[in-house]
Wavefront OBJ file of the C-alpha trace (Angstrom):
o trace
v 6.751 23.698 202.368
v 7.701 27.525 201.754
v 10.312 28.801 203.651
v 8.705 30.982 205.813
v 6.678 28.255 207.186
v 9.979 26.458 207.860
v 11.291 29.706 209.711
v 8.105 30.090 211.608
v 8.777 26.367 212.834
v 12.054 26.979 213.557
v 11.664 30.325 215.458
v 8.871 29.013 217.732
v 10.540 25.678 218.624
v 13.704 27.508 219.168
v 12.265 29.922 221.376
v 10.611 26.863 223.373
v 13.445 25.055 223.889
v 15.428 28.494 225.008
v 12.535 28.950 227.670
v 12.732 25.339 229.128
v 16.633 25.545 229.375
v 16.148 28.319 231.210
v 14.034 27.598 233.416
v 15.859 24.375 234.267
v 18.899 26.879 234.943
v 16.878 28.498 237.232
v 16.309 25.855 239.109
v 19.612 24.458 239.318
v 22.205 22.764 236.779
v 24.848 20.271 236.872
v 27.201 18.157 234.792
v 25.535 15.155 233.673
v 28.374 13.456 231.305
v 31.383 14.743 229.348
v 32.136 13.322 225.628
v 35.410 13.762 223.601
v 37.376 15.405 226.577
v 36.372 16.051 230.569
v 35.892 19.555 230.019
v 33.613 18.613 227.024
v 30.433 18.272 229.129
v 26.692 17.390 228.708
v 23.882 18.562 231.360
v 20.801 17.185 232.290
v 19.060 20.437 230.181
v 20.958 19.843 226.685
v 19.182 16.554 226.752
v 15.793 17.960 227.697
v 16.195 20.622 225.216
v 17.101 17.970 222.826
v 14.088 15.982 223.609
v 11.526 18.730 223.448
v 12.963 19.900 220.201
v 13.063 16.396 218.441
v 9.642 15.610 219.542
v 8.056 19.047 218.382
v 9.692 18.551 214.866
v 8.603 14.801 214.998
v 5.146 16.239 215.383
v 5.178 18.849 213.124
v 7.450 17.226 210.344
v 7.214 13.401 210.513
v 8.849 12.966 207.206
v 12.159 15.016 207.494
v 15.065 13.855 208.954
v 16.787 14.815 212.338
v 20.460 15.313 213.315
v 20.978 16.705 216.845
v 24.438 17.097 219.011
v 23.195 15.189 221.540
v 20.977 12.476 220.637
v 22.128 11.861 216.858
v 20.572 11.419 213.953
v 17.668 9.990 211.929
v 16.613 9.787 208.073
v 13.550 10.692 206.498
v 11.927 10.636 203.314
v 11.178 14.585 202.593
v 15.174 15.572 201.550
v 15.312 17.685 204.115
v 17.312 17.426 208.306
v 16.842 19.488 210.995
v 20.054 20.502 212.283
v 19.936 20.654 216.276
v 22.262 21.908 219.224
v 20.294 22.286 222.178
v 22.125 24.415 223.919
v 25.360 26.025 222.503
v 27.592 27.220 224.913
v 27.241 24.539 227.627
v 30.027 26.051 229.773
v 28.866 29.362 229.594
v 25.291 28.075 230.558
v 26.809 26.409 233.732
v 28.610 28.798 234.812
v 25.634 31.254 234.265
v 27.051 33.573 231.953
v 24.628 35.007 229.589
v 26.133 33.701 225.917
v 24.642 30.217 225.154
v 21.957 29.924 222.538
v 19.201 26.904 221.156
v 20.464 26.597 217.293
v 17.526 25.258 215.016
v 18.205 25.137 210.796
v 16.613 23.115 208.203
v 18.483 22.310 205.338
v 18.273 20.329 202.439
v 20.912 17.595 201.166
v 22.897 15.373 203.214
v 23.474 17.036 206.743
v 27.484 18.099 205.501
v 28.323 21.960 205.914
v 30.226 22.003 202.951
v 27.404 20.928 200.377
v 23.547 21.155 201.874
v 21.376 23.712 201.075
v 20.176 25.546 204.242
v 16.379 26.674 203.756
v 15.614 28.697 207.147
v 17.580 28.746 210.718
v 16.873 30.250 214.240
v 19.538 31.285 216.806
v 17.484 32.257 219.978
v 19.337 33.572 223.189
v 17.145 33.613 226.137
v 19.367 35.599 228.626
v 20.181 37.906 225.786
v 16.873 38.692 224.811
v 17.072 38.246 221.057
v 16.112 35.897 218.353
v 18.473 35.864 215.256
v 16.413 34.037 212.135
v 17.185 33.703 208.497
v 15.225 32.228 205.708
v 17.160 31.818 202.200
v 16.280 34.586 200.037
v 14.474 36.168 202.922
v 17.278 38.089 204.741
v 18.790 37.462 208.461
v 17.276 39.508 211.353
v 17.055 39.646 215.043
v 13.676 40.495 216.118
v 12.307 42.380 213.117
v 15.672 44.276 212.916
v 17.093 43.084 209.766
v 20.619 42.324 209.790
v 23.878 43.135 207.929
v 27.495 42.552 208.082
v 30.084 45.051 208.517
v 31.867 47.134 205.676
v 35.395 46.062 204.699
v 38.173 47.110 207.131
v 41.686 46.131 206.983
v 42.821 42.976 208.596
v 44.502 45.599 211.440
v 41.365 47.218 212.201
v 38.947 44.055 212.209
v 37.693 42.685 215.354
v 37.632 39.238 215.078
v 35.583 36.048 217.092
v 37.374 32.778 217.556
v 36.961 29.962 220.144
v 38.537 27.038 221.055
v 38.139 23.214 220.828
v 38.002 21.083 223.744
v 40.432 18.265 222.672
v 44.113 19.625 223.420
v 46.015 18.687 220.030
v 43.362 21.352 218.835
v 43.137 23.506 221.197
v 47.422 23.568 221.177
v 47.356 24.160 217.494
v 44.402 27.027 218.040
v 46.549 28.575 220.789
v 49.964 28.338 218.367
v 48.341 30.525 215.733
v 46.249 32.860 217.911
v 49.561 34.574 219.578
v 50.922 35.842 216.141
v 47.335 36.834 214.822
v 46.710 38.605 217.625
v 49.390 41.287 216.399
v 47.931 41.388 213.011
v 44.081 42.539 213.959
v 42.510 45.046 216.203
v 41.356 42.258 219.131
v 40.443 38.706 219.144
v 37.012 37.825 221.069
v 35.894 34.617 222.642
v 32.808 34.750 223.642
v 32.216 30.696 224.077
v 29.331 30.192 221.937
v 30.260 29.392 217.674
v 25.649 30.015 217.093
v 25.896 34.036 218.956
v 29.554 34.421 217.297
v 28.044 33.911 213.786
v 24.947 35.828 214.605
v 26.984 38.933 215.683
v 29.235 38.496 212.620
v 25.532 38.755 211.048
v 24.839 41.696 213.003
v 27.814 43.726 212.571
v 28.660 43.685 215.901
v 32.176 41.417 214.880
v 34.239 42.195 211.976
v 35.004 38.119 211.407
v 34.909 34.959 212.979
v 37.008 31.598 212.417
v 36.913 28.552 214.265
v 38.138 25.405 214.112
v 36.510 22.128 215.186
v 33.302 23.037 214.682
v 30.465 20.183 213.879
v 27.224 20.262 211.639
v 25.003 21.735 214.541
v 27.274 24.375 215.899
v 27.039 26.362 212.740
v 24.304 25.057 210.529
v 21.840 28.237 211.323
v 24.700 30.637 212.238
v 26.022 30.117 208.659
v 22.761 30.996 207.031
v 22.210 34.005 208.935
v 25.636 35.281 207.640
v 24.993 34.647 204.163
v 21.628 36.118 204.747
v 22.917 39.269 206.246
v 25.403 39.690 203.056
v 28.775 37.652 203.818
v 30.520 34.417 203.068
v 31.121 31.993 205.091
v 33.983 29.218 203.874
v 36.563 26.945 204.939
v 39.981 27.179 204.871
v 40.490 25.210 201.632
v 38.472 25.911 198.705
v 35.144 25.280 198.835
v 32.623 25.542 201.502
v 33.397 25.475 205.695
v 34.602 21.542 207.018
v 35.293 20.462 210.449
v 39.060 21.607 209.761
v 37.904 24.954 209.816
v 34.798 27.913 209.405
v 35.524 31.052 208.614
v 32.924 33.902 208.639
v 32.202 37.491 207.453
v 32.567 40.733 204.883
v 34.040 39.133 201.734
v 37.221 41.476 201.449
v 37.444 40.673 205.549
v 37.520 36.951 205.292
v 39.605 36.723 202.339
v 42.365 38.354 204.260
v 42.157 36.481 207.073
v 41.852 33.188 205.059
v 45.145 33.747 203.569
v 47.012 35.279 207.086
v 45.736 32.011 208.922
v 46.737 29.546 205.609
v 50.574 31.638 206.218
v 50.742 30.837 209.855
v 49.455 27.137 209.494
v 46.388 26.938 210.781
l 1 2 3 4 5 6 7 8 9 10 11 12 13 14 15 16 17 18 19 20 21 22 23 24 25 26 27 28 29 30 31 32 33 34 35 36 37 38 39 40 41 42 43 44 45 46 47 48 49 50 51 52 53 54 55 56 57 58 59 60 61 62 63 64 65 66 67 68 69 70 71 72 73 74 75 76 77 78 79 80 81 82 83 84 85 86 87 88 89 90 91 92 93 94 95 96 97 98 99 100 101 102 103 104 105 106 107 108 109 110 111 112 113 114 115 116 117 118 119 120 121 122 123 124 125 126 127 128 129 130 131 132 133 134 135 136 137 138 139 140 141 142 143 144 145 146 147 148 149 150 151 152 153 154 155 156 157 158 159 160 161 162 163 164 165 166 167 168 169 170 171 172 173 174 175 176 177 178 179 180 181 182 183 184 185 186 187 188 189 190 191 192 193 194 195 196 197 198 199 200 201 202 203 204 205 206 207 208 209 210 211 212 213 214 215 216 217 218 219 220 221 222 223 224 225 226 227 228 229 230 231 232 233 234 235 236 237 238 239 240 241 242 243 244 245 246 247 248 249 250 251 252 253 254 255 256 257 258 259 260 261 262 263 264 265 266
């Protein structure tokens, strides 16, 4: 299947998904389970998000495989997973506030960051009003708006995205190298949501973003639409972006901050 008819799938079943989720905020939303801390929650409309979007793809792909945050994953036989979170930025969706997204990518490989292929990814955020898509070779847009990343700036004068894990060793060791970073770049933003954070690194609207602790589904369509929109993403070793860390942006931008966060440890 081409591309584009990958991206139209992913756009439209994105989109779906964003509409139920927010409907079902609408009408109320609570905590339905936590996982790898108590703050680390679930609700009642990640799984029904989940559930739409795995039986849409089921129905329109029977033969590719399936890996979603919350309800796990599944071979096929076509060589190529869709890579699900339902609803990133769960807190932020509790609480109401406007940045939580329904990430959708296809890629094509085993479902590992640091060597699949990603083929075509949607980022749609419902009480943002935008839909971020990428396609490889096809360019990274929101709406019909295609995207790019910002110019080169000095480290000083870059405005940078993080976020932060919801186990504490991480979140300790996140916290340790934030302070002195801090002083070395024009602001830090945490906006609570790795999919929007990626997409407005792909926008322009963020100089950089790094992150660790991030799994296959928070970043699997984010990534593509930076590397769509003209910048790198990587990890903080050589190679491509791990669990350990994901780091985002203009070239010249990242490779500066790669090497000030490898000097304070992170």
């Amino acid at each position: 299947m081409a591309a584009q008819e990958l991206l139209d799938i992913a756009r439209s079943v994105a989109e779906e998904a964003g509409e139920l989720a927010s409907r079902l905020r609408r009408e109320g939303v609570e905590v339905a389970a936590t996982k790898s801390s108590p703050i680390d929650i679930v609700t009642a409309a990640d799984r029904a998000a989940e559930d739409l979007i795995r039986g849409r793809l089921a129905a329109l792909r029977p033969d590719d495989g399936f890996l979603g945050e919350e309800s796990g994953g599944a071979s096929g036989t076509s060589g190529l997973t869709w890579v699900v979170d339902p609803i990133d930025g769960t807190v932020n969706y509790l609480y109401g506030l406007p940045n939580w997204s329904v990430s959708i990518a296809v890629v094509e490989g085993d479902p590992d960051p640091g060597t699949w292929t990603a083929l075509a990814g949607a980022v749609a955020a419902p009480m943002l009003g935008e839909l971020y898509s990428a396609s490889a070779g096809g360019g990274a847009f929101v709406g019909d708006r295609r995207l790019q990343v910002r110019q080169a700036v000095p480290l000083d004068r870059a405005l940078v995205a993080t976020g932060f894990h919801y186990t504490q060793d991480i979140r300790t060791n996140q916290a340790r190298v934030a302070q002195p970073l801090l002083a070395r770049v024009r602001d830090l933003r945490r906006a609570g949501g790795a999919a929007i954070d990626l997409a407005y690194v792909a926008a322009g609207r963020i100089d950089a973003y790094f992150e660790q602790g991030l799994n296959p589904w928070d970043q699997a369509a984010g990534a593509l639409l930076v590397r769509e929109a003209g910048g790198v993403v990587r990890g903080i070793d050589d190679g491509g972006p791990t669990y350990r860390m994901v780091l985002a942006g203009q070239a010249d931008v990242v490779a500066e901050l790669h090497a000030t966060l490898v000097e304070l440890g992170a």
